[in-house]
N, C-alpha and C positions, 0 to 999 in steps of 0.2 A: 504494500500500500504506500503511494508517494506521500511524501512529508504534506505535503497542500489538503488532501483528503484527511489525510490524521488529524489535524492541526483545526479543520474547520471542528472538530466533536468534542475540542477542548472547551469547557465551560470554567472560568476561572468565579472562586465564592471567596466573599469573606461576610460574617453577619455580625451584625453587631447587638448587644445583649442591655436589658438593663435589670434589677430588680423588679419581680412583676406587683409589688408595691411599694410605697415609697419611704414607708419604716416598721421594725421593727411590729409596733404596737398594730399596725393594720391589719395583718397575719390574725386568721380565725386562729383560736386555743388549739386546734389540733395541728395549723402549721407551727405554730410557736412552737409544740415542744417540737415536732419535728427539726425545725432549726435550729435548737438547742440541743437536737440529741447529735444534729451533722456538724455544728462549732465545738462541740466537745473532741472532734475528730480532725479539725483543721490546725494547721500551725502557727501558736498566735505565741508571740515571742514578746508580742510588750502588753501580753494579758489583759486584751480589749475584752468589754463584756458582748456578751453575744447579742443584745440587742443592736450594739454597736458595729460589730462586726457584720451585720447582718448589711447595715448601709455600704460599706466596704467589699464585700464579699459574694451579693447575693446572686447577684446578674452572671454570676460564670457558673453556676449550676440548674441545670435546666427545669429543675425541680420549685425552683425560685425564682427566677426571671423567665424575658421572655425576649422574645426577639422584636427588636423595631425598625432593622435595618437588613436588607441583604443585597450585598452589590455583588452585578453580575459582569461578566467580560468575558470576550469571545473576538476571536481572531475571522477576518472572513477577506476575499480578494475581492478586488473592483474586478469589474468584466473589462471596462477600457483599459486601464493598465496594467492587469496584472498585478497590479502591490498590492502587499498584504496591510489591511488598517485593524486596526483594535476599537472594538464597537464596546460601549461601556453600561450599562445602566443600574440605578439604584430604585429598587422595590421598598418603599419607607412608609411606614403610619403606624400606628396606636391600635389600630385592629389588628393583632397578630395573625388570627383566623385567615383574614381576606389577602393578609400579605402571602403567607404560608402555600393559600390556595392560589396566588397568582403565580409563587417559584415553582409550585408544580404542573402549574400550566406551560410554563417555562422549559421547565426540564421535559413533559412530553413532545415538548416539536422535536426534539432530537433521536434518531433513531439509539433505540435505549441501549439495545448491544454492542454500539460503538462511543456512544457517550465517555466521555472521562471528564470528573470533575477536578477541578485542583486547586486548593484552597492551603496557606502556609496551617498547618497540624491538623490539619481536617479530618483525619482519620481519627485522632485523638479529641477534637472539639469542636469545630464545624458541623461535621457530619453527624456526630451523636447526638447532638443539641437540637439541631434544623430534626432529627428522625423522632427525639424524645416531645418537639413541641408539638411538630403533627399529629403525635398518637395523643398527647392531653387536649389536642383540638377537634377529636374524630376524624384526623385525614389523615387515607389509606397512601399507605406509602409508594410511592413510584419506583419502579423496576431500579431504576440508576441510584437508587435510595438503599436497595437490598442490600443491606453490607456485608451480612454475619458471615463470617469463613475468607473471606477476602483479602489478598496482600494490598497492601499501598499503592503500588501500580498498577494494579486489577480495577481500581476505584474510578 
């Protein structure tokens, strides 16, 4: 397969995360203890309280935050000249739901068994995050999404 055809099925991600509330005290009594049974387990060296921690820390566990951001890039060639350009766009709002539901609207134009995505740790937090917010949003996961058993360059 030429470098040209590979190249068009790259989708590059990064998303960006915030707390899915805005402190501590908002959190219903069952996510509090839960987030005080997971700050019991983080490494906190200048022994913040967890409610504190929670501002600090919440947005990078998907169990806790939530996505408000996912920017997408993808390489594609002009038909007149041949050169390759880098086409960019940002998926953004406060409905995580309708964002979620538009990246995977996204990810189905691409023929799925050629698809690769590639995001800096994505295998590690990208891709966990983006698969763990669709399942707390009722959205079934797309083919390019299936990760379990997969190496890094299978992705």
């Amino acid at each position: 397969m030429d470098l040209r055809k590979k190249a068009k099925n790259v989708l590059f991600i990064d998303i960006e995360t915030v707390s899915s509330k805005a402190s501590f005290d908002q959190l219903d009594e069952r996510m509090q203890e839960q987030w005080e049974r997971k700050a019991s387990n983080i490494r906190n060296d200048d022994h913040v309280a967890p409610f504190d921690l929670f501002y600090r820390r919440a947005a990078i566990y998907a169990e806790f935050g939530k996505i408000i951001c996912i920017g997408v890039g993808a390489l594609y060639w002009n038909t007149t000249d041949e050169q390759p350009r880098f086409k960019v766009k940002s998926l953004a709002g406060d409905d995580e739901r309708a964002l979620l539901l538009e990246f995977k609207e996204l990810l189905e134009k691409y023929p799925q068994n050629q698809l690769i995505l590639c995001a800096h740790n994505g295998k590690e937090f990208d891709f966990p995050y983006i698969c763990r917010r669709m399942l707390v949003n009722g959205i079934t996961l797309p083919e390019s999404l299936q990760l379990s058993g997969k190496k890094p360059w299978e992705i």
